[in-house]
C-alpha positions, 0 to 999 in steps of 0.5 A: 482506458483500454489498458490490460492489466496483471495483478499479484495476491495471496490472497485466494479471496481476493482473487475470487472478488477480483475476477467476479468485478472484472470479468469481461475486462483485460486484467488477470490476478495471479495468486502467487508471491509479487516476486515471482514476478521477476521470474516470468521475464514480463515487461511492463509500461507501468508498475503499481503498487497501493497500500501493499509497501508497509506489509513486507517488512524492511528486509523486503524493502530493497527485493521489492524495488529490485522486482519493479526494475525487472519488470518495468521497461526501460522508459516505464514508470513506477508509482509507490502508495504506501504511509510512511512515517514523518520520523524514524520507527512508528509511533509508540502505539504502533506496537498495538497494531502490529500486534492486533491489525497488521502483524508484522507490517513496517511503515517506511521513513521517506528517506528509506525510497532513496536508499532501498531504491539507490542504483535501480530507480531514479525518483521523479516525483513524490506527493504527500497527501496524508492529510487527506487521511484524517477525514477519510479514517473518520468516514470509515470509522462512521461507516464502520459504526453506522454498519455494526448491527450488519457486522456484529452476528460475525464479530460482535462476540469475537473474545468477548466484544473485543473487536469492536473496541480494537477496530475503533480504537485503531481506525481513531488512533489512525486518524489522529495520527495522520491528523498531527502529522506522525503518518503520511501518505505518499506517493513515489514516482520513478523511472529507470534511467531518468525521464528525458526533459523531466516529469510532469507530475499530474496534481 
């Protein structure tokens, strides 16, 4: 698609993996703090963000869209995947997964876009395709089965046989979450200043 590409983690393994699949190819992974990002004076056409949203707590909501501002050219655009919830606060189960898969992650209300966003980005399109979730949970949930004999030397006895029941129960709760409707999956399009004659979003 002949496009370079930074990406941000903390994660050193990640960084690792990355540069092991992408060798050859114009992206570099810096292993720092996304907000460092605001500091390099880089401008960028497009700023992405995939499933990273809900882990930097509400607190972070309005730094995260003051760094896309800074770092997106003033005719770029910025895309936001991230699960939101259909009402406010998560699900009551939702204590278990922060307490067990995700501590600390907060799942955004729709309307937290506008308000987080308000003054720095214009949004230009939204598309909820939760729905799509339910079925790709119970795949991963199949798979996950399916894969256990190759998993359980390294986590079969991890407290007992526990993470087996957790990791199963969660992806299952997920599932029906998104099934009913409770969680959604968006996807939030914005520019800075509004996109001249509008924006055709691609379906």
């Amino acid at each position: 698609y002949k496009v370079s590409c930074v990406g941000y983690t903390l994660a050193k393994e990640q960084v690792q993996y990355a540069n092991s699949v992408l060798k050859d190819l114009p992206v570099e992974i810096r292993c720092e703090d996304y907000r460092n990002a605001a500091k390099t004076g880089e401008k960028f056409d497009r700023v992405v963000s995939v499933g990273f949203f809900e882990h930097i707590g509400v607190h972070n909501f309005r730094t995260y869209f003051e760094v896309v501002e800074k770092c997106m050219k003033d005719d770029g655009l910025s895309l936001l995947h991230t699960i939101t919830a259909r009402d406010q606060g998560i699900p009551k189960a939702g204590e278990f997964a922060d307490k067990h898969v995700f501590p600390g992650g907060m799942v955004p209300h729709p309307e937290d876009f506008q308000m987080y966003s308000e003054g720095l980005l214009v949004i230009e399109d939204i598309q909820n395709f939760g729905a799509y979730y339910t079925p790709t949970l119970q795949a991963w949930h199949a798979n996950f089965k399916t894969n256990w004999s190759k998993l359980e030397a390294s986590y079969g006895q991890k407290k007992n046989g526990r993470f087996y029941r957790m990791w199963e129960w969660y992806l299952l709760w997920s599932a029906a979450c998104f099934n009913s409707r409770v969680l959604m999956l968006y996807q939030v399009v914005q520019s800075k200043r509004g996109i001249a004659g509008g924006y055709e979003s691609v379906r």
